[in-house]
MIPA-967705 format. One record per residue: residue in three letters; x, y, z negated of N, C-alpha, C, CB in turn. Coordinates in steps of 0.1 Angstrom, whole numbers, plus 5000, padded with zeros to 4 digits. Glycine has a CB too. Layout:
BEGIN
ALAXYZXYZXYZXYZ...
! end
This chain:
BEGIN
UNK554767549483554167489472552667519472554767549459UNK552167659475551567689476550167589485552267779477UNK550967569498549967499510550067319506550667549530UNK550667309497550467189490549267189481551667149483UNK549467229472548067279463546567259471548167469460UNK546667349483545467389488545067279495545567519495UNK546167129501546167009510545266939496547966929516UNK545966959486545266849473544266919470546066819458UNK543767019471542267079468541167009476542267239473UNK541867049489540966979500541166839500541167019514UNK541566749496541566589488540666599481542566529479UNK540566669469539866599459538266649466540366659442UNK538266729473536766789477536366659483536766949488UNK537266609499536866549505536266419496537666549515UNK537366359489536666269479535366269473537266259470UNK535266399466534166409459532766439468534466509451UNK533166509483532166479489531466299492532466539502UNK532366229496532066109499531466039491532966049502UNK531966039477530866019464529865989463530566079459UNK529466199465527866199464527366139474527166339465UNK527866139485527066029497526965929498527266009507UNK527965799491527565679490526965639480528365619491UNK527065769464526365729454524465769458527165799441UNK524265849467522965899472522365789476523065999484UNK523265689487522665569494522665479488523165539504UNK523565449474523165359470521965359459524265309466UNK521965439455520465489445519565479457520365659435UNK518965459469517965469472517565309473517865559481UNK518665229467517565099463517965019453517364989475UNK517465129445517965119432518164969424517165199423UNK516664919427517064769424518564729426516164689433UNK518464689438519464609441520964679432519564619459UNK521264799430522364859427522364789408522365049432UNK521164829401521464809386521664619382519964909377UNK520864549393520964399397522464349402519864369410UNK523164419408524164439408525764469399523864489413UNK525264559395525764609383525964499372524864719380UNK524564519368524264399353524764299358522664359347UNK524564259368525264139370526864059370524764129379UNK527564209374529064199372529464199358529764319379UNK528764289353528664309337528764199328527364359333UNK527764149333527464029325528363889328525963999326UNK529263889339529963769341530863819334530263709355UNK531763979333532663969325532463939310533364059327UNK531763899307531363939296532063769291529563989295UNK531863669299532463569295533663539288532463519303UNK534563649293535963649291535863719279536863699302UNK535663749274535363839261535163719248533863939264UNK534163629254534163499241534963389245532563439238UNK535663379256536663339261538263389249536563399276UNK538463469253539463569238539063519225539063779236UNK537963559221537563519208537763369201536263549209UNK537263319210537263169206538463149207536563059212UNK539963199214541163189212541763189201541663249218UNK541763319198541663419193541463329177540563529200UNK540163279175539663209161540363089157538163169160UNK540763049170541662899170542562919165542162819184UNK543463049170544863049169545263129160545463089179UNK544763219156544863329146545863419147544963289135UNK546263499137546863639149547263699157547363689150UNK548363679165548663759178549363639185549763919177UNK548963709196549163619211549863709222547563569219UNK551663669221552063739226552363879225551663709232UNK552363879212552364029205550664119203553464149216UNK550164019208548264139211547564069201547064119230UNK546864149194545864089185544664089195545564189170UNK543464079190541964079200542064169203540464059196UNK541864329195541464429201542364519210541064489192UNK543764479210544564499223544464429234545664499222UNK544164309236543564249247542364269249543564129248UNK541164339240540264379244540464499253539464389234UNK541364609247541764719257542264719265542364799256UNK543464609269543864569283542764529292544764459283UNK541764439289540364439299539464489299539764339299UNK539364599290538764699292538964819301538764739281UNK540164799303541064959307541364879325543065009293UNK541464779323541364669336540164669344541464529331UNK539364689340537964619343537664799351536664549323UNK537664879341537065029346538065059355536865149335UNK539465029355540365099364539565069377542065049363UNK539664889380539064829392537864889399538664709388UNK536964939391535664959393535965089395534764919383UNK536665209389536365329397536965289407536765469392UNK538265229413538865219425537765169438540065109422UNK536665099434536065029443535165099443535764889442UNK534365199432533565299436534065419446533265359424UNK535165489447535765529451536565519465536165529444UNK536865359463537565359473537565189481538965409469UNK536465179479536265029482536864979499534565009482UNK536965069504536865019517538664969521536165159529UNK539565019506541264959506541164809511541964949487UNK539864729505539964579509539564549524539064509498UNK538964679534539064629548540164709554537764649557UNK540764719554542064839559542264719570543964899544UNK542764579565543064499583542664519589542964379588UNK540864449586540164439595539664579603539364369589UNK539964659596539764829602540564799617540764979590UNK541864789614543064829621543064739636544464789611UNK543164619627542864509640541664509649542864389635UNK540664549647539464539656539464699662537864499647UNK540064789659540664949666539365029658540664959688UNK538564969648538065069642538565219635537765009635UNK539565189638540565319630540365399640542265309626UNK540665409651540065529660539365609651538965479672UNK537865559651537065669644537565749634535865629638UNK538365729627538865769616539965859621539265659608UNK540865849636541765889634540866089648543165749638UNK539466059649539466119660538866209646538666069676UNK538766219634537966309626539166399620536966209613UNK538766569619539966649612539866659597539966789618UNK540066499594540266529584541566409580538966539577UNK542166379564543066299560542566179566543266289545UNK543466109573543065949581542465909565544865809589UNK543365869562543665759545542665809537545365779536UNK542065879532541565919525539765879533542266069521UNK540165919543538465919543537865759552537766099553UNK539465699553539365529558538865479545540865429564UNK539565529531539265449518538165479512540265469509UNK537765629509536165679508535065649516536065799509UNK535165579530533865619534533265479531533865669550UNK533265389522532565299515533065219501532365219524UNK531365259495531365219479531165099474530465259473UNK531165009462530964909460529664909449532264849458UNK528964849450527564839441528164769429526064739448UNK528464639425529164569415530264629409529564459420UNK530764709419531964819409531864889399532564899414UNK530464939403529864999388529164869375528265119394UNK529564759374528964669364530564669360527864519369UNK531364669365533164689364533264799351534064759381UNK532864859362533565019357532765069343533265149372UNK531865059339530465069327531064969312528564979336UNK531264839320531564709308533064749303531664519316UNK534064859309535064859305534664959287536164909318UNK533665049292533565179282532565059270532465359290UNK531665029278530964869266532164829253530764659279UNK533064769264533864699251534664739242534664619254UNK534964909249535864989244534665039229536565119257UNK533565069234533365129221532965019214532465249219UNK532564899217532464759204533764749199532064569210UNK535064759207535964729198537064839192536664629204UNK537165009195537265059191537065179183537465039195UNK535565139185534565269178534965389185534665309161UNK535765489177535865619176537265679170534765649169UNK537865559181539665609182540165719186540365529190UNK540265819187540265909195541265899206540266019189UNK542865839202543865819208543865659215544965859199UNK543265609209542665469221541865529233541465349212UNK541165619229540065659239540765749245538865709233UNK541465809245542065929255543165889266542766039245UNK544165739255544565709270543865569275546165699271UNK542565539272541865469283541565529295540865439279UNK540865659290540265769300541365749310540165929294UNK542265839307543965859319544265699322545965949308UNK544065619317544665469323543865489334544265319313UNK542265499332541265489343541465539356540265539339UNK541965709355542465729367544065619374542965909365UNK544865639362546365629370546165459375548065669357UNK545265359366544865249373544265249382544365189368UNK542965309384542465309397543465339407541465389398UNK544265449406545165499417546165419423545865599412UNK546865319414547565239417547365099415548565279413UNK545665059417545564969422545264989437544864919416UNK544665079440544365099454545765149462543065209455UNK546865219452547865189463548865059465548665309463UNK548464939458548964839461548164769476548864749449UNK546864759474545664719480546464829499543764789466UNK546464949494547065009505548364979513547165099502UNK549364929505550564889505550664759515550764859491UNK549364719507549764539512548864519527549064389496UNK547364609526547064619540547964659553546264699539UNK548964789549549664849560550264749570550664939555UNK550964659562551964579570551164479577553164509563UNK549664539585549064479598550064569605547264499601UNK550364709603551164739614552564689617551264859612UNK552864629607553864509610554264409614554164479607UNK553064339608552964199611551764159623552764139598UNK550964249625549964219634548664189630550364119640UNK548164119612547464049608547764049590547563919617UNK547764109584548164099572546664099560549464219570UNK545764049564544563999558544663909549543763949566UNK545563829550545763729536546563809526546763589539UNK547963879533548363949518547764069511549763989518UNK546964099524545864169516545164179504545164159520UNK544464079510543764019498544063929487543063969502UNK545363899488546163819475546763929470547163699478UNK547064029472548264119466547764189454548664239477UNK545864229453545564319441545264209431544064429443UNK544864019435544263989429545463949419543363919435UNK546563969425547963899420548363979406549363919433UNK547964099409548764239404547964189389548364449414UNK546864169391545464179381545564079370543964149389UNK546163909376546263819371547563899356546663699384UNK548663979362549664009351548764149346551464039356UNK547664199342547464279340546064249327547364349353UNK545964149327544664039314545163949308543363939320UNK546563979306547063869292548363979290547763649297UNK548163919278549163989271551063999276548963919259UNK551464159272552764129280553264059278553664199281UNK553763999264554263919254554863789257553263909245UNK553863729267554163599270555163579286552763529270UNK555063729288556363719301557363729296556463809313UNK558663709308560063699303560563719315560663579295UNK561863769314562763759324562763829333562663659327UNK563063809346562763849359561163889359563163719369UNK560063819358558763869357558663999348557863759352UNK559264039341558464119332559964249340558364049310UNK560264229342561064349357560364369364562064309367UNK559664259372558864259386557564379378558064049393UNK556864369366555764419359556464549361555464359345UNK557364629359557364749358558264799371557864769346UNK557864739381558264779395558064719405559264789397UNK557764649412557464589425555664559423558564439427UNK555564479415554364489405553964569391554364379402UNK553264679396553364789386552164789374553364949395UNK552064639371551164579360551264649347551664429357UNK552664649341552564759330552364879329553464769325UNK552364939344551865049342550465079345552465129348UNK549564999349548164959349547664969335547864809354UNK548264889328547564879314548164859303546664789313UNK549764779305550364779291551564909284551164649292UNK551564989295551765109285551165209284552665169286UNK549265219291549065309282548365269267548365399288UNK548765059266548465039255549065059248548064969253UNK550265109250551665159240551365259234553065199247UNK550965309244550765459241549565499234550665529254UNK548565399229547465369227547865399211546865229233UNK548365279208549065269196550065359188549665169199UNK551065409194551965479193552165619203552865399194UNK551765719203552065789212553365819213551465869212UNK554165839227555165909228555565999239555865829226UNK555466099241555566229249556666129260556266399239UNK558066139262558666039266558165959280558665979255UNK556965799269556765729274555365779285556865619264UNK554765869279553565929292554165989304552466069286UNK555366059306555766089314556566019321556066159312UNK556965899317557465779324556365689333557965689312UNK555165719327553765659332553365749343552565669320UNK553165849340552765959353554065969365552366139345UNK555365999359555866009369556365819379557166109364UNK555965719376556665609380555065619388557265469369UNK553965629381552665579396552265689404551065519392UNK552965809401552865929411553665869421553466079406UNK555065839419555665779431555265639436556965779428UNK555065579429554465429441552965489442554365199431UNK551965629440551265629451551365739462550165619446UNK552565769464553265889475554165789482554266059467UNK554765669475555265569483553965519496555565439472UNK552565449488551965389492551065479506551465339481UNK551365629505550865729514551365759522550565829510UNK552665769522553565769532554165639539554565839528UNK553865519532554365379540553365349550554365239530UNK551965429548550665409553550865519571549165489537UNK550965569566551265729578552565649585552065939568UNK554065589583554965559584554465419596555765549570UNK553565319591552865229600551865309610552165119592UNK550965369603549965449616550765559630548865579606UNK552265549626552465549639552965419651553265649637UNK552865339646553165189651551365149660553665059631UNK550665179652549265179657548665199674548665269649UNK548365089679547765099697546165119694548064919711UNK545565239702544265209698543865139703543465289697UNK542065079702541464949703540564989710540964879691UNK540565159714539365159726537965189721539064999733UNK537665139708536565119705535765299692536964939696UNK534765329700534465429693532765399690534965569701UNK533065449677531565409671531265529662531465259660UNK530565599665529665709659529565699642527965699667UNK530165829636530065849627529165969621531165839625UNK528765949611527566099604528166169595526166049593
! end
């Protein structure tokens, strides 16, 4: 138990090292980073009077959500995304890592492959993500305290398990040879059920949402939980994306032994 502890110590360090180093490099041109930023900011911002004008058409709930719960679903959406891509931007080259034998470098360093393939690059626009989620939260919640507390925890356990889909769906280059398309369709898929309301799924989909696609646990229960707390339903939350992201860690290790290297070594700092 013990030398488990001390493996996740040295995680969160190595993370937090990586951080300060891409957040170092990106402040040194600053322009470009707050131009960046504001600018992500401000496109979501569309979708916001997008809702509204629904919202005024239609009048009360859509799918069981009034505004200000679809404001929290894209709120709590928006920041999950954006710490993930501050954090861990580089989930969206994992193919192209693999396939061109960039991973070498990664694999000749003593440290977590996965962790420091996914840290060692940040996204500038992820912070106009990650900022517009706390924007909307306090225009439309003020000073909820229990709205606000499980935004906060949405923020981690979303980020976490968007990036272990994004991980998930990269791996099976070790499978398939080339998996760049489901790559990159797999988070945008997850995201599409994660900005409308649960309300309007049924069936088979709204299964897929709380397992294969772990949409409700992105954002519609900790807007349950938002609402209603229940001791219960938080530990249904923590323990279902603890496991699809110790799934997504070990499916990752499980292909990296399938991996031929590419020969190719390129100097790292």
């Amino acid at each position: 138990m013990h030398k488990h502890v001390v493996r996740a110590m040295n995680v969160f360090r190595l993370i937090g090292l990586y951080f300060k180093v891409n957040l170092a490099s990106a402040l040194e041109y600053r322009a470009s980073f707050l131009l960046q930023a504001f600018g992500m900011a401000l496109n979501n911002c569309s979708f916001v009077f997008f809702w509204y004008i629904a919202f005024s058409q239609i009048g009360g709930r859509i799918g069981g959500y009034d505004f200000n719960d679809v404001m929290f679903i894209w709120a709590l959406c928006s920041s999950a995304f954006g710490a993930s891509h501050i954090l861990f931007a580089n989930m969206n080259s994992i193919t192209r890592i693999i396939v061109s034998g960039e991973l070498d470098t990664f694999l000749l360093q003593p440290k977590d492959v996965l962790v420091s393939l996914l840290c060692s690059k940040t996204s500038l626009t992820a912070w106009g993500d990650f900022l517009y989620g706390f924007i909307l939260m306090a225009l439309t919640h003020g000073g909820d305290a229990q709205a606000w507390s499980m935004f906060l925890l949405g923020i981690a356990i979303g980020g976490l398990l968007m990036t272990a889909i994004s991980v998930t769906a990269h791996t099976m280059t070790f499978y398939l040879g080339d998996a760049s398309l489901i790559g990159s369709m797999a988070l945008e898929f997850v995201i599409n059920f994660c900005i409308y309301p649960e309300g309007i799924y049924r069936g088979v989909v709204r299964v897929l949402m709380l397992s294969v696609i772990p949409a409700s646990f992105i954002v519609h229960i900790p807007l349950k939980l938002a609402r209603h707390f229940s001791p219960g339903l938080l530990l249904l939350l923590l323990t279902v994306s603890a496991a699809y992201c110790c799934f997504a860690y070990v499916f990752f290790y499980r292909g990296l032994k399938r991996y031929e290297s590419g020969n190719l070594i390129i100097a790292r700092m």
